[in-house]
PyMOL Python script that loads the backbone (N, CA, C, O; Angstrom):
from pymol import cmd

cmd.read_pdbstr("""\
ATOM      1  N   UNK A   1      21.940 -10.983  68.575  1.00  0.00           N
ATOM      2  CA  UNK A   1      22.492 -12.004  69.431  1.00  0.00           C
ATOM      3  C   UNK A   1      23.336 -12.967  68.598  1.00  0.00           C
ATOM      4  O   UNK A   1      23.051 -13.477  67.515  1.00  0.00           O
ATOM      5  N   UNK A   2      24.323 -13.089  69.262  1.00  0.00           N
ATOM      6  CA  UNK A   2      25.632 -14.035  68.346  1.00  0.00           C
ATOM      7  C   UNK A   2      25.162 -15.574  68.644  1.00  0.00           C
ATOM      8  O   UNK A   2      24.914 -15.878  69.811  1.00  0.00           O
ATOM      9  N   UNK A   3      25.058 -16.382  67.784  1.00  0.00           N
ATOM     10  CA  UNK A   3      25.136 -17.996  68.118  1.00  0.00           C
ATOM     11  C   UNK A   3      26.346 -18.655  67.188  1.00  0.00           C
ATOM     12  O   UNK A   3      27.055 -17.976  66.445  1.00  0.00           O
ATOM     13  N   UNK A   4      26.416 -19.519  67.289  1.00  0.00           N
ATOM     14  CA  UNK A   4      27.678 -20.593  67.164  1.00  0.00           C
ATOM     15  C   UNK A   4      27.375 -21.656  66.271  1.00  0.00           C
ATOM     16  O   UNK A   4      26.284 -21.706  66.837  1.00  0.00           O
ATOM     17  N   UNK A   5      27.320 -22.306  65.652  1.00  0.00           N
ATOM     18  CA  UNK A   5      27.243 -23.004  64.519  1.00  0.00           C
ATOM     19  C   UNK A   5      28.569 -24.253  64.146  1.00  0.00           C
ATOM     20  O   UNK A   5      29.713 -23.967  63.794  1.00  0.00           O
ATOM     21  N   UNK A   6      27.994 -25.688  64.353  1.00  0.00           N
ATOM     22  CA  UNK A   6      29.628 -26.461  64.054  1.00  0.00           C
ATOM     23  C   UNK A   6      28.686 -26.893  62.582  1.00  0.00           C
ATOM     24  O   UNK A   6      27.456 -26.865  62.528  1.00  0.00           O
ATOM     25  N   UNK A   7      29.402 -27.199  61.703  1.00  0.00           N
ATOM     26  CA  UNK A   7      29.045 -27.735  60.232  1.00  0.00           C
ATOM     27  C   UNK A   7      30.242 -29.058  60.054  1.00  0.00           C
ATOM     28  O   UNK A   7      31.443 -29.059  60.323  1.00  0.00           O
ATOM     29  N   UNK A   8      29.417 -30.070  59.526  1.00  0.00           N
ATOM     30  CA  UNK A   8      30.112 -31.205  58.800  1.00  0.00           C
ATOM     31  C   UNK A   8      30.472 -30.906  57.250  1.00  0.00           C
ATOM     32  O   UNK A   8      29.489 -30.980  56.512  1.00  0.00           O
ATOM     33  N   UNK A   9      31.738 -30.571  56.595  1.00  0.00           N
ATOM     34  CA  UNK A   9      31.688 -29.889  55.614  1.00  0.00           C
ATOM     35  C   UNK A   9      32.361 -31.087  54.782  1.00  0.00           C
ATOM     36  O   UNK A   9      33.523 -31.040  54.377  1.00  0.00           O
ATOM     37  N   UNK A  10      31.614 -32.008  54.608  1.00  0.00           N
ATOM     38  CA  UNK A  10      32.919 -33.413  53.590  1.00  0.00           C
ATOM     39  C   UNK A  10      33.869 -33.312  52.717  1.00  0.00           C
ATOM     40  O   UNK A  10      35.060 -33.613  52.802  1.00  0.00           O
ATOM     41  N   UNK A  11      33.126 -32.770  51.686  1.00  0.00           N
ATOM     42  CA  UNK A  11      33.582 -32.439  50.436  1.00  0.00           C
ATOM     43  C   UNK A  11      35.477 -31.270  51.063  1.00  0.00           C
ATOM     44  O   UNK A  11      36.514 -30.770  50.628  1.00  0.00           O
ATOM     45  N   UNK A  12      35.044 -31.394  51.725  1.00  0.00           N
ATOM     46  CA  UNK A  12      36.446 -29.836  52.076  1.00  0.00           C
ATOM     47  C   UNK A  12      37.801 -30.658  52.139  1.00  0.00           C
ATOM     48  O   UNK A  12      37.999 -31.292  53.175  1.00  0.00           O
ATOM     49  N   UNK A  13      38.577 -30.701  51.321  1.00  0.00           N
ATOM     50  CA  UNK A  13      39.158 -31.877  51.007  1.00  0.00           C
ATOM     51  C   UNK A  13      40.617 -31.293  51.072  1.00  0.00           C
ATOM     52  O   UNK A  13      41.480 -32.160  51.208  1.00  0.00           O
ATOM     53  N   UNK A  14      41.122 -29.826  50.994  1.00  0.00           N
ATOM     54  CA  UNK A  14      42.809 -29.174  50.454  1.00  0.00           C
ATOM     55  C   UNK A  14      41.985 -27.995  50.735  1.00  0.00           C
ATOM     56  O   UNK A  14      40.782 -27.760  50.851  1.00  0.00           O
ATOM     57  N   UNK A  15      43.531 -27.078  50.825  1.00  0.00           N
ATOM     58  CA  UNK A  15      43.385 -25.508  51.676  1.00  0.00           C
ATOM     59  C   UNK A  15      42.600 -24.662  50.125  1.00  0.00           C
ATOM     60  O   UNK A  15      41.979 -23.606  50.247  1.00  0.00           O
ATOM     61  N   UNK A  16      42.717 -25.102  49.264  1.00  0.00           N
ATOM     62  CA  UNK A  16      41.759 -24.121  48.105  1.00  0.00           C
ATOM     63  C   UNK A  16      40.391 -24.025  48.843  1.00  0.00           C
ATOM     64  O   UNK A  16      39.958 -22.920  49.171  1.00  0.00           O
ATOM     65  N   UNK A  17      39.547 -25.443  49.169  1.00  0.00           N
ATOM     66  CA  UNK A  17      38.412 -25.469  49.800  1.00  0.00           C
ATOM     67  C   UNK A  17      38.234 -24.671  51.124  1.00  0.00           C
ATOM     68  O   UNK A  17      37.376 -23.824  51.372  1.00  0.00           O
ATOM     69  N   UNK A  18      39.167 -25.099  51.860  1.00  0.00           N
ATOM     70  CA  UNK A  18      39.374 -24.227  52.759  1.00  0.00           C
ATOM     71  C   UNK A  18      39.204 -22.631  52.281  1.00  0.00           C
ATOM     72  O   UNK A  18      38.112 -22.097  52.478  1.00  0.00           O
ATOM     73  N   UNK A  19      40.155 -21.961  51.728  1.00  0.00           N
ATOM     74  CA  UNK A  19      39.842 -20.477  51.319  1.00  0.00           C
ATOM     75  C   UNK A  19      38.637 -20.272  50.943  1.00  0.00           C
ATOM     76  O   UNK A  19      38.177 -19.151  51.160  1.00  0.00           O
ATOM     77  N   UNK A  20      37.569 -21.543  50.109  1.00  0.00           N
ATOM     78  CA  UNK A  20      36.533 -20.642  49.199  1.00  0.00           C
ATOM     79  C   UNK A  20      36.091 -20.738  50.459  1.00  0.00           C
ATOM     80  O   UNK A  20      35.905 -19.739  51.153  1.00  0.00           O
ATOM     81  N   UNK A  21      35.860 -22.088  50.915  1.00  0.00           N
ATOM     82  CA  UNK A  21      34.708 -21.672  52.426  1.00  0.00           C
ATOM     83  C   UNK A  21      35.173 -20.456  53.213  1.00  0.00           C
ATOM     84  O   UNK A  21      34.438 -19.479  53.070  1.00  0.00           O
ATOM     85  N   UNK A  22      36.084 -20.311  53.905  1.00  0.00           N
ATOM     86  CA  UNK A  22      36.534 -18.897  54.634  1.00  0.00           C
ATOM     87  C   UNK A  22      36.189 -17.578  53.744  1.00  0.00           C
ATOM     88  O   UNK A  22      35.804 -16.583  54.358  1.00  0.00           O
ATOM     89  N   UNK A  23      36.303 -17.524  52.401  1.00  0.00           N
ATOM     90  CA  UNK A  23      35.629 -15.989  51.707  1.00  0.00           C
ATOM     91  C   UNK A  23      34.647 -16.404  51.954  1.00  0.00           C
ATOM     92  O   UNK A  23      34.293 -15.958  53.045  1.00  0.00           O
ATOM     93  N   UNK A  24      33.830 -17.158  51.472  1.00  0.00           N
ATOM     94  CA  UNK A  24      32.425 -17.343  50.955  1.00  0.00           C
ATOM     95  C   UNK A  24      31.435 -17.093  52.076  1.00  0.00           C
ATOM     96  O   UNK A  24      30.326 -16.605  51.858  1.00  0.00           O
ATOM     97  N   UNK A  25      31.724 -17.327  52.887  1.00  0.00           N
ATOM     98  CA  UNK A  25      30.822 -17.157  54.615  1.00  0.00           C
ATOM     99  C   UNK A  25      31.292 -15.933  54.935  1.00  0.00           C
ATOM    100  O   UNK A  25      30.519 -14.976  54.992  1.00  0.00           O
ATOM    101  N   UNK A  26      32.658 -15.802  55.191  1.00  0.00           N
ATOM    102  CA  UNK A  26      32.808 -13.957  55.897  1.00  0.00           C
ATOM    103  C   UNK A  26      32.173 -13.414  54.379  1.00  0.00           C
ATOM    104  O   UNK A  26      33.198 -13.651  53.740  1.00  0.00           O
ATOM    105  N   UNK A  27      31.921 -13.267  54.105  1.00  0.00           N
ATOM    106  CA  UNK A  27      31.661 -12.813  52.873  1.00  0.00           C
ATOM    107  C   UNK A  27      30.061 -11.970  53.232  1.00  0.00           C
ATOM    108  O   UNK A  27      29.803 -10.845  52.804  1.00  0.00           O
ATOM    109  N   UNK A  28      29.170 -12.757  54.049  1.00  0.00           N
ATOM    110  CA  UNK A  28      27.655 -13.088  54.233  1.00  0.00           C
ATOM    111  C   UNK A  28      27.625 -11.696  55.148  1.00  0.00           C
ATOM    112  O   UNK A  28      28.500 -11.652  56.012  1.00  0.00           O
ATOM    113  N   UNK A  29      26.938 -10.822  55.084  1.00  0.00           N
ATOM    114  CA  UNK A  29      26.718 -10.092  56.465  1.00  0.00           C
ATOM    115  C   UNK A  29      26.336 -10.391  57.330  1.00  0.00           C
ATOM    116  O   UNK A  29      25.157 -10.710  57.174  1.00  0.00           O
ATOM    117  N   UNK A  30      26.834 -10.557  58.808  1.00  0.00           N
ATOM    118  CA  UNK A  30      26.276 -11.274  60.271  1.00  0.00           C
ATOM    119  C   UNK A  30      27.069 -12.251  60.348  1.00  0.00           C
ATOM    120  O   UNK A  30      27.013 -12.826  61.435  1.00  0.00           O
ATOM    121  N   UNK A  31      28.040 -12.810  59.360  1.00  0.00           N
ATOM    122  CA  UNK A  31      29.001 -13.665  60.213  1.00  0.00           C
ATOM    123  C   UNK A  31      29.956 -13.332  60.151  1.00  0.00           C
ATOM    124  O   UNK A  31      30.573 -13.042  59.127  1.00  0.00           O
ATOM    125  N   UNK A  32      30.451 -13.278  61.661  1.00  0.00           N
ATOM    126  CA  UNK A  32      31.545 -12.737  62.667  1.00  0.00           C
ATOM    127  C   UNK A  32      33.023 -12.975  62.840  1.00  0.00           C
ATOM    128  O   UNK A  32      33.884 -12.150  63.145  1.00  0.00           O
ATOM    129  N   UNK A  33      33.215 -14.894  62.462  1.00  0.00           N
ATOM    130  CA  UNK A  33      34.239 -15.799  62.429  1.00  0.00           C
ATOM    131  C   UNK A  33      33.692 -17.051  62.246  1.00  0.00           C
ATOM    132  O   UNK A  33      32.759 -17.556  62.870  1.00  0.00           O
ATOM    133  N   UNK A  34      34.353 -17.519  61.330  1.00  0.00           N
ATOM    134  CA  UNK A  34      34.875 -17.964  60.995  1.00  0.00           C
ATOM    135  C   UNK A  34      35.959 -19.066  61.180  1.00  0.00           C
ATOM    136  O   UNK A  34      37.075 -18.916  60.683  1.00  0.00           O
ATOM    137  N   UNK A  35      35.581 -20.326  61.996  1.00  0.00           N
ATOM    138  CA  UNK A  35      37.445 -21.539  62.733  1.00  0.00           C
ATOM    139  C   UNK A  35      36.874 -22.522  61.799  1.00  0.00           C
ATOM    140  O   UNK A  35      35.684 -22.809  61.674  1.00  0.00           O
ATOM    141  N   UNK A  36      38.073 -23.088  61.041  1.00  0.00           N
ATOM    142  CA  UNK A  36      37.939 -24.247  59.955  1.00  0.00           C
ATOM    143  C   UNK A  36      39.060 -24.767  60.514  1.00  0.00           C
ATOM    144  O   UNK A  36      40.122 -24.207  60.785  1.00  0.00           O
ATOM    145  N   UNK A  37      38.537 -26.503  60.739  1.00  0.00           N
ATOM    146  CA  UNK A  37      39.178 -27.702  60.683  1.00  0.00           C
ATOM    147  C   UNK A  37      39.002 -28.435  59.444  1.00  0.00           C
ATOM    148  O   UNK A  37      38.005 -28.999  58.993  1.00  0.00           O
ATOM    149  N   UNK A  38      40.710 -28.256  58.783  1.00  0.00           N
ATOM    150  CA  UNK A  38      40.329 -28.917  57.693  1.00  0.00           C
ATOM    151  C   UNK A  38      40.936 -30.002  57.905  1.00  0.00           C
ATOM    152  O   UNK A  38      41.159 -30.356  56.747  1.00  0.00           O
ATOM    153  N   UNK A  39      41.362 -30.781  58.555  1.00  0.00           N
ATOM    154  CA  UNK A  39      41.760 -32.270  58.789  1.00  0.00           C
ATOM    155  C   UNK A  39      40.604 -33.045  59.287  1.00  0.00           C
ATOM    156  O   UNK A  39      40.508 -34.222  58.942  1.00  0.00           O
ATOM    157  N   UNK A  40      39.485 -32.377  60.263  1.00  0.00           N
ATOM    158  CA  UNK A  40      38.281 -32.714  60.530  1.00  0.00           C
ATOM    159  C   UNK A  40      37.044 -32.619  59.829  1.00  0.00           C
ATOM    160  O   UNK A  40      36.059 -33.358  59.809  1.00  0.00           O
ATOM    161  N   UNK A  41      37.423 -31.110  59.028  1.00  0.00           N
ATOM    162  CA  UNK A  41      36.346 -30.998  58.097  1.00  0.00           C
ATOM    163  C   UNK A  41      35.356 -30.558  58.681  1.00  0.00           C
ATOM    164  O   UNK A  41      34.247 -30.881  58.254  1.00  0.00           O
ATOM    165  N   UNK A  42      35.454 -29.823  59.653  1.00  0.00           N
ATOM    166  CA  UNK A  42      34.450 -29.150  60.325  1.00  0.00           C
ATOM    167  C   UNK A  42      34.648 -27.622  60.245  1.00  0.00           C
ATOM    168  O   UNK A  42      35.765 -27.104  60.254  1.00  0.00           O
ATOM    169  N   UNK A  43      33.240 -26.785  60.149  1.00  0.00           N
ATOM    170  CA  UNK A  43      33.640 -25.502  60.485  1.00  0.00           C
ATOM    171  C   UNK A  43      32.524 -24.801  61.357  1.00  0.00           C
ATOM    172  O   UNK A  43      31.310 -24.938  61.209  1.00  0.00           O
ATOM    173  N   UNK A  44      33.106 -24.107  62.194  1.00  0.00           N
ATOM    174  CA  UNK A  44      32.736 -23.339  63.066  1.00  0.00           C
ATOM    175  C   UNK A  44      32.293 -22.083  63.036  1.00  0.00           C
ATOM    176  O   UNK A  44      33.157 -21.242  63.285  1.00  0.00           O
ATOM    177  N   UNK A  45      30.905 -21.572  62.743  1.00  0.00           N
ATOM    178  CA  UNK A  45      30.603 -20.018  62.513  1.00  0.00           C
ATOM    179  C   UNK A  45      30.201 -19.466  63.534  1.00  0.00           C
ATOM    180  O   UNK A  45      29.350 -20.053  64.201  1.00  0.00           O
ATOM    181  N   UNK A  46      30.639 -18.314  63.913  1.00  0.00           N
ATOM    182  CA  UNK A  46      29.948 -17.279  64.868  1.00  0.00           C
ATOM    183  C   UNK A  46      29.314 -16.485  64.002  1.00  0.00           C
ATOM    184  O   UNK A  46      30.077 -15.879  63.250  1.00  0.00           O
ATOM    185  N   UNK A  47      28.112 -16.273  63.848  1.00  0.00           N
ATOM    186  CA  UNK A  47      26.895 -15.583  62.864  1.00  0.00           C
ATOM    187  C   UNK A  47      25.650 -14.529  64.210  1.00  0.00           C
ATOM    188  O   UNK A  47      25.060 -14.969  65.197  1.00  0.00           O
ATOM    189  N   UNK A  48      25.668 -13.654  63.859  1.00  0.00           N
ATOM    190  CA  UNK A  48      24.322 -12.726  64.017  1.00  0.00           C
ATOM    191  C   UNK A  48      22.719 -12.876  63.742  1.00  0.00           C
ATOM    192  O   UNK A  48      21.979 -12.121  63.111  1.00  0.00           O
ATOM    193  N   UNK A  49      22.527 -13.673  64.184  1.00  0.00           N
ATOM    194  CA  UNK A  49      20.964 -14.671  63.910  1.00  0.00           C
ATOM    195  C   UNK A  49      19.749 -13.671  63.163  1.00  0.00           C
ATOM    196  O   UNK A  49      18.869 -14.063  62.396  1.00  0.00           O
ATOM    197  N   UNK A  50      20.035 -12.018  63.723  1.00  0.00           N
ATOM    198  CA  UNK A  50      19.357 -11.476  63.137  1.00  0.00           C
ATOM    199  C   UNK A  50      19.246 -10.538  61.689  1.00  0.00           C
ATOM    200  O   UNK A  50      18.418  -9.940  61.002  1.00  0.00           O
ATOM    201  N   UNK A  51      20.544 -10.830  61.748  1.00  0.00           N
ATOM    202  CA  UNK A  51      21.477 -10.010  60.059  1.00  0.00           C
ATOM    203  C   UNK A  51      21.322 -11.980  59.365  1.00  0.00           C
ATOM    204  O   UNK A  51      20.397 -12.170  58.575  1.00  0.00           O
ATOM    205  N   UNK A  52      21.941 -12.820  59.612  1.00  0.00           N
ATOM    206  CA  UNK A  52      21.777 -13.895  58.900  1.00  0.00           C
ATOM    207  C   UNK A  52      21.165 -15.743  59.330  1.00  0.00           C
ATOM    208  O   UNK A  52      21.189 -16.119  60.502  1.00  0.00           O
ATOM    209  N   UNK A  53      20.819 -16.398  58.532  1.00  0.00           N
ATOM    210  CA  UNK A  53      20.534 -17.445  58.942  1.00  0.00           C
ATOM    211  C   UNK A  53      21.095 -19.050  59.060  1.00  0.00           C
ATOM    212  O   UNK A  53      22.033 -19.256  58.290  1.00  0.00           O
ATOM    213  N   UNK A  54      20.767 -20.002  59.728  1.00  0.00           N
ATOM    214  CA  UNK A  54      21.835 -21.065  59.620  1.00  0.00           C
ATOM    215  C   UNK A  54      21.682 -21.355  58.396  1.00  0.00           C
ATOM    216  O   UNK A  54      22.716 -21.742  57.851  1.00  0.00           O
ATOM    217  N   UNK A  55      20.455 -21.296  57.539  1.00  0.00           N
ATOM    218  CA  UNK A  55      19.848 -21.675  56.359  1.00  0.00           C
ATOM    219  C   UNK A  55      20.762 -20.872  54.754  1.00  0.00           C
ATOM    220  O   UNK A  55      21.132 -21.195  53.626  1.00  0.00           O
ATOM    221  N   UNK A  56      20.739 -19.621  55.732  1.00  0.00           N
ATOM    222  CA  UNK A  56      21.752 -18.910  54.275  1.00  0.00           C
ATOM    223  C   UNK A  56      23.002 -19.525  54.631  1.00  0.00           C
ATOM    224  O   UNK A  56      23.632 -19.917  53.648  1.00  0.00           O
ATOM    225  N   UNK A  57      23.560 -19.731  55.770  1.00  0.00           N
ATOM    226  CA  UNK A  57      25.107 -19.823  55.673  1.00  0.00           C
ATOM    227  C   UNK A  57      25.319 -21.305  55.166  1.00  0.00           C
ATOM    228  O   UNK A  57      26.308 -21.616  54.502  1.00  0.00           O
ATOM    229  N   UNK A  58      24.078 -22.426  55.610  1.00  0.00           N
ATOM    230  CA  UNK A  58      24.544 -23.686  54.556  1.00  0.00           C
ATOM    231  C   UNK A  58      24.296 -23.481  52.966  1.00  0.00           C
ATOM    232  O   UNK A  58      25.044 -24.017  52.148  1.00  0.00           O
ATOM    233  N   UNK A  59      23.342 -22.778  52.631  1.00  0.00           N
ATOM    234  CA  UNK A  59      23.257 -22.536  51.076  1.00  0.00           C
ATOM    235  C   UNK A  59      24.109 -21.774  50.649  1.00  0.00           C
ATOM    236  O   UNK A  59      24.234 -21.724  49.426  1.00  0.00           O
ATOM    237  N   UNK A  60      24.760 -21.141  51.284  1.00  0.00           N
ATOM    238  CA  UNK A  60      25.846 -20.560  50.967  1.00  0.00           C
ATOM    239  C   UNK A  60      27.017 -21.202  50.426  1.00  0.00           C
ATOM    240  O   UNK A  60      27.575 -20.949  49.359  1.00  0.00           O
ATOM    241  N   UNK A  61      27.417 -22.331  51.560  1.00  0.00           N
ATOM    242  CA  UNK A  61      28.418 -23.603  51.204  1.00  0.00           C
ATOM    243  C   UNK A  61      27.937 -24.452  50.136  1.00  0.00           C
ATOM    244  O   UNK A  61      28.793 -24.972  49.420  1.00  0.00           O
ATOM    245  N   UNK A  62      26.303 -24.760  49.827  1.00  0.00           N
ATOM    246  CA  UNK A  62      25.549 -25.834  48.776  1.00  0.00           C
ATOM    247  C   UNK A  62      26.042 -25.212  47.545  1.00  0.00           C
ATOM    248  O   UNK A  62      26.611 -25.899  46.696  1.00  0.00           O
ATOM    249  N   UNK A  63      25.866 -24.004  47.402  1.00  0.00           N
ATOM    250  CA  UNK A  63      25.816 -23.499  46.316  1.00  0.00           C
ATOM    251  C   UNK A  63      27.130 -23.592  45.557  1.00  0.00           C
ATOM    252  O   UNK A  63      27.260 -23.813  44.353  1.00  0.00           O
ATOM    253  N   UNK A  64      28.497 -23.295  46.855  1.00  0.00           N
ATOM    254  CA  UNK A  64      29.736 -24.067  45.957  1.00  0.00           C
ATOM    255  C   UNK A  64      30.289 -25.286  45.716  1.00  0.00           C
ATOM    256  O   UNK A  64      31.413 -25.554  45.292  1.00  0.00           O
ATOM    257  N   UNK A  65      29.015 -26.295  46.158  1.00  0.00           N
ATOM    258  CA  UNK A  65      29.430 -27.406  45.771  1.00  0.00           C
ATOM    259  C   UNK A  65      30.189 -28.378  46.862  1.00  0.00           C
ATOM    260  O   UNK A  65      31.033 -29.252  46.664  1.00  0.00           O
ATOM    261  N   UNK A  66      29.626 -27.945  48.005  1.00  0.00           N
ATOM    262  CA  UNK A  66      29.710 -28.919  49.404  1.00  0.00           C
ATOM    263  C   UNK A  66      28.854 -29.064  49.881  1.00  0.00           C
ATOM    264  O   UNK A  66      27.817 -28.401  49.863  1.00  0.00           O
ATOM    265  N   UNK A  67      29.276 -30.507  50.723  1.00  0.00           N
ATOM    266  CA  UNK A  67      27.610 -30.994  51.114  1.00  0.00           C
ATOM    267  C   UNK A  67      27.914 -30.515  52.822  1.00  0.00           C
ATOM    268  O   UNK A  67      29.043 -30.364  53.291  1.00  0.00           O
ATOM    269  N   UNK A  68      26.896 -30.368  53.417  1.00  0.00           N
ATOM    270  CA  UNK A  68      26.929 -29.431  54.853  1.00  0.00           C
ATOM    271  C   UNK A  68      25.632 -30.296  55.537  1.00  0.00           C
ATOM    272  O   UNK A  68      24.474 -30.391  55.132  1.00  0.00           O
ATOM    273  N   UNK A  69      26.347 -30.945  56.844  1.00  0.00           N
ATOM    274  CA  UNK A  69      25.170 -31.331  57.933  1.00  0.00           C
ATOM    275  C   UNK A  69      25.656 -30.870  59.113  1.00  0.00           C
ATOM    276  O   UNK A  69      26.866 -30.798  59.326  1.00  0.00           O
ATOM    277  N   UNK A  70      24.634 -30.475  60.083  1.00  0.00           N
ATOM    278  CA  UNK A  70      24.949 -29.276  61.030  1.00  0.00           C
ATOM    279  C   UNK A  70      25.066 -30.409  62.330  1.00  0.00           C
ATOM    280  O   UNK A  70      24.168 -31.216  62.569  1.00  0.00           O
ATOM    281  N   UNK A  71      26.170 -30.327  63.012  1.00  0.00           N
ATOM    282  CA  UNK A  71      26.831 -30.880  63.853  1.00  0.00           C
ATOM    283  C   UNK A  71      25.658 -31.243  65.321  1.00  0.00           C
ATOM    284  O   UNK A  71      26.086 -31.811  66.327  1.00  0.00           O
TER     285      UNK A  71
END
""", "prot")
cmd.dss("prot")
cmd.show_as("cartoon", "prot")
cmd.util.cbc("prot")
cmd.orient("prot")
């Protein structure tokens, strides 16, 4: 089952950030898409709840060094 996910991503500051976040999540198996607002700094995952978790896809972002609170 697909769910939806908005993230507060601060740190996401220029389109480099932008790219790592966009590899770094499609990257994860079970997430689907991927919509980044980077003027808002928000991003939007469509993820597979049972291939992955909200928990991996923020440690996913922690781990490169953004801070992530879930909308």
């Amino acid at each position: 089952m697909s769910i939806r996910a908005e993230l507060n991503v601060e740190d996401m500051n220029c389109s480099d950030c932008k790219a790592v976040v966009e590899k770094s999540l499609t990257a994860l198996d079970g997430v689907e898409n991927v919509i980044i607002d980077e003027a808002g700094k928000k991003v939007t995952v469509k993820y597979d709840e049972i291939k992955v978790t909200l928990v991996d896809i923020k440690q996913t972002l922690m781990e490169k060094g953004y801070s992530v609170i879930e909308v």
